[in-house]
MDAnalysis code that builds the backbone (N, CA, C; Angstrom):
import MDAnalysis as mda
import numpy as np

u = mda.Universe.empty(465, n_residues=155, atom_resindex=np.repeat(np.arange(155), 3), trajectory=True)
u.add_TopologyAttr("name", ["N", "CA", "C"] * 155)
u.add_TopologyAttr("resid", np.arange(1, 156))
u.add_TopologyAttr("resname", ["UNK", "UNK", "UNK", "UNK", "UNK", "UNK", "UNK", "UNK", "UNK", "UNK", "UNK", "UNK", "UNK", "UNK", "UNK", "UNK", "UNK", "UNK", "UNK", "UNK", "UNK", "UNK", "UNK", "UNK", "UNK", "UNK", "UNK", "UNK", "UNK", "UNK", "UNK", "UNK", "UNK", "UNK", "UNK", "UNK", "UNK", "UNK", "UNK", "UNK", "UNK", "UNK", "UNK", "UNK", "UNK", "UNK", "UNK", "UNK", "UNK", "UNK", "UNK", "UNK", "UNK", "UNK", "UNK", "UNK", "UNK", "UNK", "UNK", "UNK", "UNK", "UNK", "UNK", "UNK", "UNK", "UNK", "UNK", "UNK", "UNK", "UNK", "UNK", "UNK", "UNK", "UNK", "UNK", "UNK", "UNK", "UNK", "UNK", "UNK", "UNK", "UNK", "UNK", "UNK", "UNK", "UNK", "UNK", "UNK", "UNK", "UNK", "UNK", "UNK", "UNK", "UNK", "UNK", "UNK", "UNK", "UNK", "UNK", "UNK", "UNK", "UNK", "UNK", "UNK", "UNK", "UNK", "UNK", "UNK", "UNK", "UNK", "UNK", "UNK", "UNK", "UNK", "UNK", "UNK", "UNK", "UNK", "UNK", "UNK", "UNK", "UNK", "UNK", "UNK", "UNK", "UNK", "UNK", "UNK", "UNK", "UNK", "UNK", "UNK", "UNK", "UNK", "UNK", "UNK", "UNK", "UNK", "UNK", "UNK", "UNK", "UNK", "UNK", "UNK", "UNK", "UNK", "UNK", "UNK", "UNK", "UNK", "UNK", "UNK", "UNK", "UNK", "UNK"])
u.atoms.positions = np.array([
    [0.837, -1.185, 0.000],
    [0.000, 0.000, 0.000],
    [0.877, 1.241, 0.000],
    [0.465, 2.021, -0.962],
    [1.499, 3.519, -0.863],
    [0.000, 4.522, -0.343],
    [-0.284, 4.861, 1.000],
    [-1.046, 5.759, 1.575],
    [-2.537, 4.828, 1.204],
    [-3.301, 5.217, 0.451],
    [-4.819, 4.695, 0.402],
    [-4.509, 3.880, -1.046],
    [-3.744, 3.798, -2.063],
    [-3.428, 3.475, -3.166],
    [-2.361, 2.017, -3.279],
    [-2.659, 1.223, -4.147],
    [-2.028, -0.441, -3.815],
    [-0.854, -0.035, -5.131],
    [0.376, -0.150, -4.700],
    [1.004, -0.302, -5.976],
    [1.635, -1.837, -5.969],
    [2.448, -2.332, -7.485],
    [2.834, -3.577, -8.060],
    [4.223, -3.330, -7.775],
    [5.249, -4.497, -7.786],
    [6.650, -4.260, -8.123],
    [6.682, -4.503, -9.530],
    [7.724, -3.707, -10.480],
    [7.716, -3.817, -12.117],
    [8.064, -4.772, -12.099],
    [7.304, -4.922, -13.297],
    [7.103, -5.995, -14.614],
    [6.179, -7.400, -14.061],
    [5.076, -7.006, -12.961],
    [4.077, -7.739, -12.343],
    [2.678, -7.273, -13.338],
    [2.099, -8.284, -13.985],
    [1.109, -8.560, -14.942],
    [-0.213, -8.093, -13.804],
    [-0.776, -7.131, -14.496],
    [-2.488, -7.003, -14.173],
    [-3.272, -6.685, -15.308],
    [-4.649, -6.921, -14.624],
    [-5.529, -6.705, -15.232],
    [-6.456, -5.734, -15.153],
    [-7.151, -4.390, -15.771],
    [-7.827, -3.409, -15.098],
    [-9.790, -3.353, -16.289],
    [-9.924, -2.803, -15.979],
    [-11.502, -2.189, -16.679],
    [-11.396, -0.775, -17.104],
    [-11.105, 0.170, -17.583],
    [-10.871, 0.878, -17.818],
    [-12.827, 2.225, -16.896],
    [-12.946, 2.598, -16.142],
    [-14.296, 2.858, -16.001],
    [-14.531, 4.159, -17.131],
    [-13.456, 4.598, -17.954],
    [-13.740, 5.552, -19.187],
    [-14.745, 5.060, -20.188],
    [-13.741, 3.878, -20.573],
    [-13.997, 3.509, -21.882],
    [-14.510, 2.113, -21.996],
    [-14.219, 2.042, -20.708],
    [-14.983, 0.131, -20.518],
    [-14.093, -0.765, -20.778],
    [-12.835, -0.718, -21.468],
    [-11.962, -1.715, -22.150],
    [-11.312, -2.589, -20.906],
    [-11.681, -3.764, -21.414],
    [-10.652, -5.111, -20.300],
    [-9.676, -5.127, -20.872],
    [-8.450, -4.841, -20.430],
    [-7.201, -5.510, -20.590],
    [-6.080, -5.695, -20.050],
    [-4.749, -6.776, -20.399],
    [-3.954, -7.074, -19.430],
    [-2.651, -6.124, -19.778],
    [-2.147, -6.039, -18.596],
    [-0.789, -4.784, -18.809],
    [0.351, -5.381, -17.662],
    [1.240, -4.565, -17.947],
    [2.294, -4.885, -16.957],
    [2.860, -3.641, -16.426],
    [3.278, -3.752, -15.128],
    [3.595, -2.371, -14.360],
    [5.130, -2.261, -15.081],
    [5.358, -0.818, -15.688],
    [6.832, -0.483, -16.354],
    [7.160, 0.549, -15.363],
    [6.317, 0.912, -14.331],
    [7.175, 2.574, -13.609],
    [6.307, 2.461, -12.498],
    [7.024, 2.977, -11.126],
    [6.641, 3.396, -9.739],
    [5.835, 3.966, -9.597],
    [5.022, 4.829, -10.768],
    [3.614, 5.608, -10.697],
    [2.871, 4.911, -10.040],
    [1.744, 5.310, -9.090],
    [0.670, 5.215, -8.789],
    [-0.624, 4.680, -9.861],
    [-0.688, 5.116, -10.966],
    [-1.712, 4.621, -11.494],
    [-1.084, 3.652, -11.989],
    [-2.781, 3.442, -13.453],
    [-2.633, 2.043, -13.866],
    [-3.215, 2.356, -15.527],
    [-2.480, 2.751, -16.066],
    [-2.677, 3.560, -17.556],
    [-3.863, 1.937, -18.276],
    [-4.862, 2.885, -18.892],
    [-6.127, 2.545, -19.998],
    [-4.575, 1.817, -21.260],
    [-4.485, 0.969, -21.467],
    [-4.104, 0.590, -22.913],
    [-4.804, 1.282, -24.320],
    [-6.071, 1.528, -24.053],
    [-6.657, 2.573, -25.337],
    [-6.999, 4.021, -24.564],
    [-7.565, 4.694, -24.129],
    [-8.086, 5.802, -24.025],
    [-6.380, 6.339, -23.129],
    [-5.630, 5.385, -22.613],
    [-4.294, 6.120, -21.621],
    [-4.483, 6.712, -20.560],
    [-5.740, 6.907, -19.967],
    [-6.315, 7.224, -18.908],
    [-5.681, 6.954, -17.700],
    [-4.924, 7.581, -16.644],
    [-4.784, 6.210, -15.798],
    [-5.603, 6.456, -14.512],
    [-5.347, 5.461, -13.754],
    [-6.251, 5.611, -12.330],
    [-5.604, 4.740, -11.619],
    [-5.643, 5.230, -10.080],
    [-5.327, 4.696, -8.978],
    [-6.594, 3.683, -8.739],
    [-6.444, 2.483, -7.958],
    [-7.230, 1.509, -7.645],
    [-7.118, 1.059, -6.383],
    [-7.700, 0.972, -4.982],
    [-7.628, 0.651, -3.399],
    [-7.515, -0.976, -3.446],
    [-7.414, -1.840, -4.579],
    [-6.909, -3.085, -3.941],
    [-6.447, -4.275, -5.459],
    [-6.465, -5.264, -4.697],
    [-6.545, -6.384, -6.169],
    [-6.787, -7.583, -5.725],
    [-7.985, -7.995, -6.862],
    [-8.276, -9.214, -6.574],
    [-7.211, -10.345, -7.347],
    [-6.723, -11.474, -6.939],
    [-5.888, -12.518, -6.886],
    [-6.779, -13.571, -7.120],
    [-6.944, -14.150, -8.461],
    [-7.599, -15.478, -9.163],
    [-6.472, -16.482, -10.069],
    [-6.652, -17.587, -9.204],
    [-6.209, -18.639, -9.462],
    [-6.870, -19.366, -9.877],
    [-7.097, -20.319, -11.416],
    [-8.105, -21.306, -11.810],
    [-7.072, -22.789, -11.676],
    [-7.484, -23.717, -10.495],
    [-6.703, -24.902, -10.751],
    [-6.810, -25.798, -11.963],
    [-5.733, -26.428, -11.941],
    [-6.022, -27.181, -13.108],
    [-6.570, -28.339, -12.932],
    [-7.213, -28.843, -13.853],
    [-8.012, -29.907, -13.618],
    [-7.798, -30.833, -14.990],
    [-7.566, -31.694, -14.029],
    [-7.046, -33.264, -15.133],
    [-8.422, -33.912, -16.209],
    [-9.293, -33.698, -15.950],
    [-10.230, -34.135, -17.241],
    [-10.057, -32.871, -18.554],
    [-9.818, -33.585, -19.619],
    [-9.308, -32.521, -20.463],
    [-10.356, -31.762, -21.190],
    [-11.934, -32.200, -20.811],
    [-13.100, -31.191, -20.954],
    [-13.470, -30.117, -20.356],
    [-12.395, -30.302, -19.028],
    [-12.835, -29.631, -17.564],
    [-11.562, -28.444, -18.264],
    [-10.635, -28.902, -18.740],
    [-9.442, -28.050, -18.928],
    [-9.267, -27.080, -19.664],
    [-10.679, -27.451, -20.900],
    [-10.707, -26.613, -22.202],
    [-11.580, -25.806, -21.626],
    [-12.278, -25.850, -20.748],
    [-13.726, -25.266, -20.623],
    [-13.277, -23.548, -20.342],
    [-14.104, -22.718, -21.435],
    [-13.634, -21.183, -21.013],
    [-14.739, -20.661, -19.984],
    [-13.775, -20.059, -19.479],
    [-14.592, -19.475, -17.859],
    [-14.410, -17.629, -17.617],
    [-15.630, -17.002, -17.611],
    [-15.335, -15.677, -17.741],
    [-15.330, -15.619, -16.514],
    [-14.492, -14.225, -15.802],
    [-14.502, -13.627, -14.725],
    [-15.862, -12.457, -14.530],
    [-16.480, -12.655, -13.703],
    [-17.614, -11.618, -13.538],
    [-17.360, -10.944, -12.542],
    [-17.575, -9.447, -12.497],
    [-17.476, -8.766, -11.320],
    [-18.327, -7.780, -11.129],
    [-19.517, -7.311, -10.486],
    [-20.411, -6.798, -10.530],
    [-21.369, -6.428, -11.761],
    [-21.443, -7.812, -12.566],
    [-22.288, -7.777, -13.461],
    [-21.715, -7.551, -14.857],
    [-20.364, -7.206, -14.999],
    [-19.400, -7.100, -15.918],
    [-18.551, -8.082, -16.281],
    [-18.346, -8.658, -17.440],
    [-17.190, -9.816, -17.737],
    [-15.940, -8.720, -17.926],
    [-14.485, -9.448, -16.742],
    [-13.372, -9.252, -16.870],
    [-12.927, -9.877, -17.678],
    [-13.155, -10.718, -18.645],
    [-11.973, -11.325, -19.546],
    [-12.283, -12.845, -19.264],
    [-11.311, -13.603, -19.810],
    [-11.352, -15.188, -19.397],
    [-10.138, -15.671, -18.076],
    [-10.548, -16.928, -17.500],
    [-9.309, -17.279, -17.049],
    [-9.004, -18.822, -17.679],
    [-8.122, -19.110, -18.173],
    [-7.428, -20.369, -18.239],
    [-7.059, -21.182, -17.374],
    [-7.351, -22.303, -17.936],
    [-6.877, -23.546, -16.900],
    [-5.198, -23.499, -16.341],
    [-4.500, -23.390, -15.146],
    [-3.948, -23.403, -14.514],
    [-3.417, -21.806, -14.755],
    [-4.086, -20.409, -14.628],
    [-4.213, -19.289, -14.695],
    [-4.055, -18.647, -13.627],
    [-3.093, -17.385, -13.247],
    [-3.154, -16.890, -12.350],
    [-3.383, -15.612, -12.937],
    [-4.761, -14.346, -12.236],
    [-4.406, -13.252, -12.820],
    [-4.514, -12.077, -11.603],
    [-4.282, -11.090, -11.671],
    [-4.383, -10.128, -10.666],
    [-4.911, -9.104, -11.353],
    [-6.366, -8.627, -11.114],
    [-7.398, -7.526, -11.302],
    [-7.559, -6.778, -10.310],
    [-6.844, -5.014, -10.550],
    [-6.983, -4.034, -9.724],
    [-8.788, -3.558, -9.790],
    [-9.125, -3.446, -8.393],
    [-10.311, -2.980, -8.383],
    [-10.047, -1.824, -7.714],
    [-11.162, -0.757, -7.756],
    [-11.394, 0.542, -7.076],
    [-11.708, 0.223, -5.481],
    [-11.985, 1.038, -4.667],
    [-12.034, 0.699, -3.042],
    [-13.916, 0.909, -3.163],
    [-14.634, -0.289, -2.543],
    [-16.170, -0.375, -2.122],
    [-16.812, -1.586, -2.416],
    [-17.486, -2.145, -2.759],
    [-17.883, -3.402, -2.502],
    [-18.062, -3.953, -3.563],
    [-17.640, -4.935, -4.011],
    [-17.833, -5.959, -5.464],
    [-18.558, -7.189, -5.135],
    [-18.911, -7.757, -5.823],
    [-19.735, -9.001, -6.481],
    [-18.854, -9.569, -7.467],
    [-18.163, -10.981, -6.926],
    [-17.330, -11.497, -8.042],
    [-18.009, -13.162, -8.095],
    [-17.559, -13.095, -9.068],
    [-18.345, -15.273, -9.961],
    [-17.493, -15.039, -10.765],
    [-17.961, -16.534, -11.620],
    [-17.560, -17.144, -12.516],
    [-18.494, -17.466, -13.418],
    [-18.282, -17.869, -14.862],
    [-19.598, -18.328, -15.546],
    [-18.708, -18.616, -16.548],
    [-19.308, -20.379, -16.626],
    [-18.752, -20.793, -18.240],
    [-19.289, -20.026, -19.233],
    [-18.647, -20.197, -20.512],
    [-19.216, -19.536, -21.659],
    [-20.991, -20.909, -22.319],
    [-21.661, -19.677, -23.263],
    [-22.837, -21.047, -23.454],
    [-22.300, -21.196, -24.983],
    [-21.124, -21.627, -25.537],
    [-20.670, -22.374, -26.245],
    [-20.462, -23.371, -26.152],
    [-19.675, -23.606, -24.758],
    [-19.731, -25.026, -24.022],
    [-20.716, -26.352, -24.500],
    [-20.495, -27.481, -24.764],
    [-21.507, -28.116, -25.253],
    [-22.486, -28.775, -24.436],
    [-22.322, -28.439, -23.082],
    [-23.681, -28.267, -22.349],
    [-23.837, -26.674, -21.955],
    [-24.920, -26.793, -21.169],
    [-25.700, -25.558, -20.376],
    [-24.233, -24.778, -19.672],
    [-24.927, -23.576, -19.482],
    [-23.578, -22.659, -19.232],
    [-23.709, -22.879, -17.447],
    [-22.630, -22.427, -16.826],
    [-22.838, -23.031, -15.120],
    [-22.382, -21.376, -14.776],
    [-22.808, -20.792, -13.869],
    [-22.399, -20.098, -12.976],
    [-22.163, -20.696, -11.695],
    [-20.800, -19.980, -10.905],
    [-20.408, -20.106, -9.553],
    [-20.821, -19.919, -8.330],
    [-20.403, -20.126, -7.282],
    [-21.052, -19.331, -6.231],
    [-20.414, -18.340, -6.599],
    [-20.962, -17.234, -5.844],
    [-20.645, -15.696, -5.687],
    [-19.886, -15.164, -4.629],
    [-19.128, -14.245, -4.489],
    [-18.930, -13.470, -2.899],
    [-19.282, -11.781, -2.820],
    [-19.529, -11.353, -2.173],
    [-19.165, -10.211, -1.794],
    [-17.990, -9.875, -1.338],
    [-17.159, -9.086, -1.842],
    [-16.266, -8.347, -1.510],
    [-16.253, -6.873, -1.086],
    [-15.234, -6.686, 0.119],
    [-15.246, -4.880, 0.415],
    [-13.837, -4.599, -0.163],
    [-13.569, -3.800, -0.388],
    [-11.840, -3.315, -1.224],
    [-11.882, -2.181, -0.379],
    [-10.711, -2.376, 0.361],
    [-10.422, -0.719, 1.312],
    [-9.088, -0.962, 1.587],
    [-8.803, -0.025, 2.556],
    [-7.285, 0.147, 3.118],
    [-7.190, -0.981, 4.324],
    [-8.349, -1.668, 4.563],
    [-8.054, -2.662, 5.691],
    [-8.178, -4.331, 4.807],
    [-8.877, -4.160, 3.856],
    [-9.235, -5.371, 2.686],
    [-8.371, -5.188, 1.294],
    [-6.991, -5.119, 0.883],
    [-6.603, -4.815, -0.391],
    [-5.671, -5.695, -0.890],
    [-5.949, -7.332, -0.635],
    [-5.032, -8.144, -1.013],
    [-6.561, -9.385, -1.047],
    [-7.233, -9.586, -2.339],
    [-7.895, -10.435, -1.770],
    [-7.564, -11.141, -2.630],
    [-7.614, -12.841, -2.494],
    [-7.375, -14.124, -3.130],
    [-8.370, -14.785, -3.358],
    [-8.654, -15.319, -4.308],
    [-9.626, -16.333, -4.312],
    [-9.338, -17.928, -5.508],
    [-9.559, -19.269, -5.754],
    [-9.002, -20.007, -6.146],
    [-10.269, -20.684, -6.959],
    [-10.233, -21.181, -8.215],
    [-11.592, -21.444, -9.036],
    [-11.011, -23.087, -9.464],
    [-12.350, -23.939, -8.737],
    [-11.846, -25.724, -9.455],
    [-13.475, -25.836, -10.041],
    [-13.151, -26.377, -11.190],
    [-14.166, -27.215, -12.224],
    [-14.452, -28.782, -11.584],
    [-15.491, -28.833, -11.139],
    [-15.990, -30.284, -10.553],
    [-16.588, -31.005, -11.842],
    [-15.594, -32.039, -12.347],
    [-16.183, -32.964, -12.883],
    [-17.438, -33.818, -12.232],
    [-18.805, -33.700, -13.318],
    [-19.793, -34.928, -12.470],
    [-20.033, -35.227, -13.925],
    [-20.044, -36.809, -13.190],
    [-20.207, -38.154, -14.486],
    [-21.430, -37.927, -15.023],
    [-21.967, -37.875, -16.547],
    [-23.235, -38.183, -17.473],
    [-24.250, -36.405, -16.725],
    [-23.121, -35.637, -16.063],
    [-24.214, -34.152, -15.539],
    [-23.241, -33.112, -16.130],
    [-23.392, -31.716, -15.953],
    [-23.019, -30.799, -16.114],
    [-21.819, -30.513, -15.165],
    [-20.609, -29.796, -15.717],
    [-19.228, -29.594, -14.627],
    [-20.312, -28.500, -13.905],
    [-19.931, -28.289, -12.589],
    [-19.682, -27.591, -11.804],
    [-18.609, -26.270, -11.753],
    [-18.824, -25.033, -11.489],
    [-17.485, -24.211, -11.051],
    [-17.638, -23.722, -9.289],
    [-16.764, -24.280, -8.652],
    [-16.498, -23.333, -7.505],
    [-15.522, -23.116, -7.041],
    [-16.031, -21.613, -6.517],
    [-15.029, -20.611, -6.046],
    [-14.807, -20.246, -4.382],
    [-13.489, -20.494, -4.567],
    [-12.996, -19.895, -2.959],
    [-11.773, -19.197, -2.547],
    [-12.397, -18.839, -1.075],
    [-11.603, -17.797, -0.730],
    [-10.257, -18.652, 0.038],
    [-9.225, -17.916, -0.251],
    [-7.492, -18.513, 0.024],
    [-7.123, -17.596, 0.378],
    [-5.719, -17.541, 0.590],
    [-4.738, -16.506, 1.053],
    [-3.886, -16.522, 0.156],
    [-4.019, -14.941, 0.311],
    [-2.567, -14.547, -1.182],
    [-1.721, -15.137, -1.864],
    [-0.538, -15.685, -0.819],
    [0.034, -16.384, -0.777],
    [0.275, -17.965, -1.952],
    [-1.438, -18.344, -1.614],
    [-1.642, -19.825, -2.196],
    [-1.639, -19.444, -3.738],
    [-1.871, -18.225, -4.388],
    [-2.221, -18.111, -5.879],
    [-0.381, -18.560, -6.064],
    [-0.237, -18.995, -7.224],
    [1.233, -19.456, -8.136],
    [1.473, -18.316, -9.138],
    [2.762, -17.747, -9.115],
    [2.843, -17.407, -10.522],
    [2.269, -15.788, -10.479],
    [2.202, -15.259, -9.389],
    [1.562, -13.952, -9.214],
    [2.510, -12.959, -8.872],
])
C-alpha cells in the first residue's frame, strides 16, 4: 500500500476495466507511478486493492478446455485459463465477483457461487481459487474460494 493506493513491483502482470472507456485488458507495471494507464483511451487511475484469481487445473481434459469468464459486478473481466493466475486491480467499495462458463460449451452454461467483496485500506489483497468439478453423465460444476494470497502461483 502507498497511503490509500495499492502499488505492483515492475514488470508484475495485471488486469484493469478501464471505467472511461470500458476496455478489459492485461498490462504490466513499467514505472513506480501510482496509477494504472487505460491501454486505449491512456487514462490512468489509482485503484484501493486487487483481486488474486487462481483457476486450478483440472485433469479431465473437458474440464481443462472449458472457457470461464470472470464476472465482477455484473461485468465480464476477460477469461481465465486452466492453470491461470491473474491479478485484477479494483477501485475501493464493494464488489460481487463469480464465474460463468461460456454457453458455447456443449452443455448448459454453469455459474459459480458468488462473494461479496469490500476493497479498502483494511481489505486490499484479496485471493480467491476457481476448481471445475467434474460430475459423471451431468453438467461440470465451477467453484469458487476464498485462500490466502500467498496460495495463488505465478503472481
Amino acid at each position: 500500500m502507498d497511503g490509500a493506493n495499492i502499488t505492483l513491483p515492475l514488470s508484475r502482470k495485471f488486469r484493469i476495466r478501464c471505467p472511461d472507456c470500458g476496455l478489459v485488458a492485461d498490462d504490466i507495471k513499467r514505472d513506480q507511478t501510482v496509477g494504472f494507464p487505460c491501454p486505449s483511451c491512456r487514462k490512468a487511475y489509482a485503484y484501493g486493492g486487487q483481486l488474486l484469481l487462481y483457476r486450478m487445473g483440472n485433469g479431465m481434459p473437458s474440464c481443462a478446455m472449458l472457457p470461464v469468464d470472470i464476472i465482477i459486478d455484473g461485468v465480464v473481466y476477460g477469461e481465465i485459463s486452466n492453470r491461470e493466475s491473474i491479478r485484477i486491480m479494483l477501485p475501493s467499495g464493494t464488489h460481487v465477483i463469480g464465474m460463468r462458463s461460456r454457453p458455447a460449451w456443449p452443455y448448459s452454461p454453469n455459474v459459480s457461487n458468488q462473494f461479496q467483496i469490500v476493497v479498502g485500506p483494511q481489505s486490499c489483497n484479496l485471493a480467491f481459487k476457481l476448481s471445475i468439478v467434474y460430475r459423471y453423465m451431468a453438467t461440470n460444476g465451477l467453484e469458487l474460494a476464498e485462500c490466502a494470497p500467498q496460495e495463488i502461483p505465478d503472481i
